[in-house]
C-alpha positions, 0 to 999 in steps of 0.5 A: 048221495052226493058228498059234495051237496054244499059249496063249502064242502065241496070247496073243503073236499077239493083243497084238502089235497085227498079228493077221491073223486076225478072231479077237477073242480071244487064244485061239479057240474053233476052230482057225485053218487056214492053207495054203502053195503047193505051190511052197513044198514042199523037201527035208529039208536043203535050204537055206531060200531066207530072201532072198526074204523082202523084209521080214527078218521070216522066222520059223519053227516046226513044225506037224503037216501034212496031207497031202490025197488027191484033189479034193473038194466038198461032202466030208461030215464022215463022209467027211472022213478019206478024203481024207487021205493022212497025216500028217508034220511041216514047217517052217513058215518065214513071212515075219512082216510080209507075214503080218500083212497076208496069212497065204498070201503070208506062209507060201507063199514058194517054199522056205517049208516044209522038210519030210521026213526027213533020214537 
């Protein structure tokens, strides 16, 4: 997932002094890969456990996900799309400040990725 997929967010991310990537510029030239714990996986609907957040900096946004199959090593680009289950979209809730200073302990909050589809 890539938290600067837009040229607006990603020039926002870069000014507002609390870039936690190492990227220097406002736009990278590759994407920015990021990943949330399986504990911050929920159910379409349920409630986002926004008080875990400690810092009140909770924000969120949709990003395409996805979904990995099997475990793997050494994967060859040839055989990278093997390993893919599929596809879906999330909810990409994070704690901003905690974010800053470590993008996995900012995006991984148990209930930080509402993800499914709601009838």
């Amino acid at each position: 997932m890539s938290e600067r997929n837009y040229h607006e967010h990603a020039k926002e991310s870069h000014d507002s002094g609390f870039d936690a990537t190492a990227c220097k510029m406002a736009v990278p030239d590759d994407p920015i890969i990021f990943t949330k714990a399986p504990s911050s996986v929920i159910g379409p609907g349920a409630a986002i456990p926004s008080y875990l957040g400690p810092t009140e900096s909770v924000n969120y946004e949709g990003e395409l996900a996805v979904v990995i199959s099997g475990e793997g090593r050494g994967i060859t680009k040839e055989d990278a799309f093997n390993y893919v289950y599929g596809y879906t979209v999330i909810n990409d809730v994070t704690a901003r400040t905690l974010q800053h200073k470590q993008w996995f302990i900012g995006k991984s909050l148990d209930g930080f990725c509402p993800m499914g589809r709601s009838s």
